[in-house]
N, C-alpha and C positions, 0 to 999 in steps of 0.2 A: 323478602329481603331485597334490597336495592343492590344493584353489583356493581363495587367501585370501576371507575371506568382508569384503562393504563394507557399514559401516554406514551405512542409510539416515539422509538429514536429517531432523532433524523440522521439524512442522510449523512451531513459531516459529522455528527455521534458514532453511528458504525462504522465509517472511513476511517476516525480517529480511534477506535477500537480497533479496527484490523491491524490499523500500523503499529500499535502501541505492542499488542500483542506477537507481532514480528521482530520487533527489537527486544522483546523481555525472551524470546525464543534467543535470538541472538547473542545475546546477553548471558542467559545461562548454560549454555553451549559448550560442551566438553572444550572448546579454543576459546570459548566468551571471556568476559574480563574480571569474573568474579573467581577463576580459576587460576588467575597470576597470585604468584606467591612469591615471588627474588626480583630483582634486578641487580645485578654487580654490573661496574664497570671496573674493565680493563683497565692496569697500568701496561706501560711497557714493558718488553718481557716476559717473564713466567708466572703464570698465574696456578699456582695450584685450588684444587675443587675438590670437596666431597662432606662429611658429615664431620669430620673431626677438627676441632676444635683450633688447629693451627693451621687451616688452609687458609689459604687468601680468602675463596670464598669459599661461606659454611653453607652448603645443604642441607635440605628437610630429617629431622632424625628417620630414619628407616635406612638411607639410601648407604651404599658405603663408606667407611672412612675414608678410603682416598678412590675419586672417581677418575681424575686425570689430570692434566696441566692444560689451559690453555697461555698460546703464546701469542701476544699482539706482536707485531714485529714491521715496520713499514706498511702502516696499515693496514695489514694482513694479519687475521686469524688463524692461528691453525689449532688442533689437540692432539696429544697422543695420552693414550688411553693406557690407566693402570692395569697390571696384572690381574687378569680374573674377572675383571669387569665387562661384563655385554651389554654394548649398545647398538640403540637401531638409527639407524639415517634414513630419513623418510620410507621408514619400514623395512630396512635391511641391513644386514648386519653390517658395524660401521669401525675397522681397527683404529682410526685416525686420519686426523691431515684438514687439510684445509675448510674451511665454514666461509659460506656467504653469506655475510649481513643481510637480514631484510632489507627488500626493495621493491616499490611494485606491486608487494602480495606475491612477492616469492623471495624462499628462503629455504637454507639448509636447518630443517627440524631434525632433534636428535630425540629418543626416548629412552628413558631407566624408569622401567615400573609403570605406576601410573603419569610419572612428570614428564613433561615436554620443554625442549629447553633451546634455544636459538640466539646467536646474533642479530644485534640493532646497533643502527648506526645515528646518532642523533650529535649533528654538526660535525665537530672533529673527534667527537667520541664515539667510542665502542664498549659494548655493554654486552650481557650476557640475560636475556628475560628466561623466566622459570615460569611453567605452569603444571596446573596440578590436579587431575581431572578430579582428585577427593578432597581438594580446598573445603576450608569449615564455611568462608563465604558461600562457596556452589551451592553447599548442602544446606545451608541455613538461610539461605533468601528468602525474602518472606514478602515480595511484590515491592512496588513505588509506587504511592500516593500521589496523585494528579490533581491539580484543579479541575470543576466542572467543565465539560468541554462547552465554547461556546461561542455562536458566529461572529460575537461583535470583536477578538481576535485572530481573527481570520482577515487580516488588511491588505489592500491594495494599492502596493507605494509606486510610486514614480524612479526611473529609474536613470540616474543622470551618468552615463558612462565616461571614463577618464579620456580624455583629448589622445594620451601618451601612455604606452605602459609604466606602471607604477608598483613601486612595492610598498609595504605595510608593514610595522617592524611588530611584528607577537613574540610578547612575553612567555614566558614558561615558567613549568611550576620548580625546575631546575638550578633557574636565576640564569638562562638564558638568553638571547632572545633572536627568534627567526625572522627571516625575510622571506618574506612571503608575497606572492605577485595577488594585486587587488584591482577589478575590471572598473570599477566607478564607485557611485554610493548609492540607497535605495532611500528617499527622502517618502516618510509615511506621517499621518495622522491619526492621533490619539484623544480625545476631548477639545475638538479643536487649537490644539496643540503642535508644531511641526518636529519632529523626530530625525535624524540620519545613523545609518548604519556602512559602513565599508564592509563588504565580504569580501572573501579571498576566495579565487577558484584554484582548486587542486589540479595536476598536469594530468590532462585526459579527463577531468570531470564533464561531466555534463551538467550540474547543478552550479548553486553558490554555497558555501558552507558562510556560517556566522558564529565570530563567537560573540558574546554579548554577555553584559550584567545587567542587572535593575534594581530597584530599590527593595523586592522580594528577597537578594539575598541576605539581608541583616537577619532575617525572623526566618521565612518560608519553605525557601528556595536554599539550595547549595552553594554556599557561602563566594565560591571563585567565578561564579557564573555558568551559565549553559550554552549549549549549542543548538543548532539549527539551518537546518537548509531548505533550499527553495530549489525552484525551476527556474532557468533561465530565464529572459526577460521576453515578454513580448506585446509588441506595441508601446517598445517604453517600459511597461507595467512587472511589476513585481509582485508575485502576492507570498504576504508574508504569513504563516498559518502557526501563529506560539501556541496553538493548541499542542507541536508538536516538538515543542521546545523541550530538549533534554538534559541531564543530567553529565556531564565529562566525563570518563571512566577515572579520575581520580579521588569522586567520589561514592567509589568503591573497595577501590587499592589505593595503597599507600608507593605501590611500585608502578603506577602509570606517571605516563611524561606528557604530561599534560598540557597544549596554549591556553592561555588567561586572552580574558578580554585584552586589544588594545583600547589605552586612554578615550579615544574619538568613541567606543562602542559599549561605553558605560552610560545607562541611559537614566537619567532625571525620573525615572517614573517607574510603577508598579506595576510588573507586567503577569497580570494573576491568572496564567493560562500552563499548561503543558506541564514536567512531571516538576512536585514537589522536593525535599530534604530526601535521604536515603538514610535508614538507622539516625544512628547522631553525627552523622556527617553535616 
């Protein structure tokens, strides 16, 4: 018998495995994003919380009818906690009082049971995120289908930096839209075709984030578009790798706050690399 011969991966095959498989770890992560299950926002004033039916907001059935009150009041959150209720503040027991909105990667987490639940601040709003380390998402994930990995998306753009700082207005999936600071634009080719993309750097990043759409999302791809980032530039140069082009956490939850491509970074062309749809999202 003849022995079929297997071709080895290459090297940006396992590269692109490694990383794929660091974000689907990430991803289903007791804090990952298939474990969100609420988002309320604050009005001003008192917010009541818990499972029963005439709170401001309702909680997951299991948890108590009434959990507590949160109060927005001059921008400022605080709770105080109903009778009988035990909760933990980043792991210790927590009577009440004031919550810091996420910032940074840092935040006041509360826990009841399995749920994890914190302030966000998103523009002049405040909101309340809920996670759930026994979300039916956590438990029922069933991986992301990817395109073939392959060199010929894996581009090398030219990188024309802005004269001046500049900002970039991103939509949201909110009906928002942020400003956001954008360093130049990464000007690539595609079938001899010329391409531009604007990134936006986050404060303290050391990459470029992207968000971007293509012609992939009508049929393939996650209908709002994906993301992507790179390395800084050097020599000019950009290398842009949609092998590793992702999915937005909104489409996963219906409670992420998502940036949408801007207008300028919706691209003319099929970009048939990096992960695919998610379920029927």
């Amino acid at each position: 018998m003849t022995k079929t011969s297997e071709t080895k991966p290459s090297d940006l095959e396992l590269a692109t495995r490694a990383w794929h498989q660091k974000r689907i770890e990430g991803l289903t992560s007791a804090d990952g994003w298939l474990s969100l299950v609420g988002l309320h926002w604050l009005k001003e004033g008192d917010n009541p919380f818990g499972s029963a039916e005439d709170n401001h907001f309702i909680f997951p059935a299991g948890t108590p009818a009434r959990i507590g009150t949160l109060t927005l009041k001059g921008g400022k959150v605080t709770l105080a906690v109903a009778p009988g209720v035990s909760l933990l503040k980043d792991g210790q027991p927590f009577s009440g009082g004031e919550l810091s909105p996420e910032a940074e990667g840092q935040k006041d987490v509360l826990s009841l049971g399995t749920l994890r639940f914190y302030a966000i601040r998103r523009g002049e709003q405040l909101g309340i995120r809920v996670k759930d380390t026994e979300a039916e998402a956590r438990k029922k994930f069933h991986g992301i289908p990817t395109y073939p990995v392959s060199a010929a998306w894996r581009i090398e753009g030219r990188f024309e930096p802005a004269t001046t700082p500049r900002t970039v207005s991103i939509p949201t999936v909110m009906g928002t839209v942020d400003e956001m600071t954008s360093p130049g634009t990464i000007v690539f080719t595609v079938n001899g075709q010329e391409y531009r993309l604007d990134p936006v750097q986050e404060r303290g990043a050391n990459q470029f984030f992207i968000i971007f759409a293509d012609q992939t999302n009508r049929t393939e791809t996650y209908g709002a578009g994906r993301f992507l980032y790179t390395d800084l530039p050097k020599d000019g140069k950009v290398v842009l790798d949609f092998n590793r082009a992702y999915n937005p956490p909104c489409a996963f939850s219906p409670y992420a706050t998502c940036p949408l491509p801007p207008p300028q970074n919706r691209l003319k062309l099929n970009v048939e690399a990096g992960e695919k749809r998610y379920g029927d999202h």
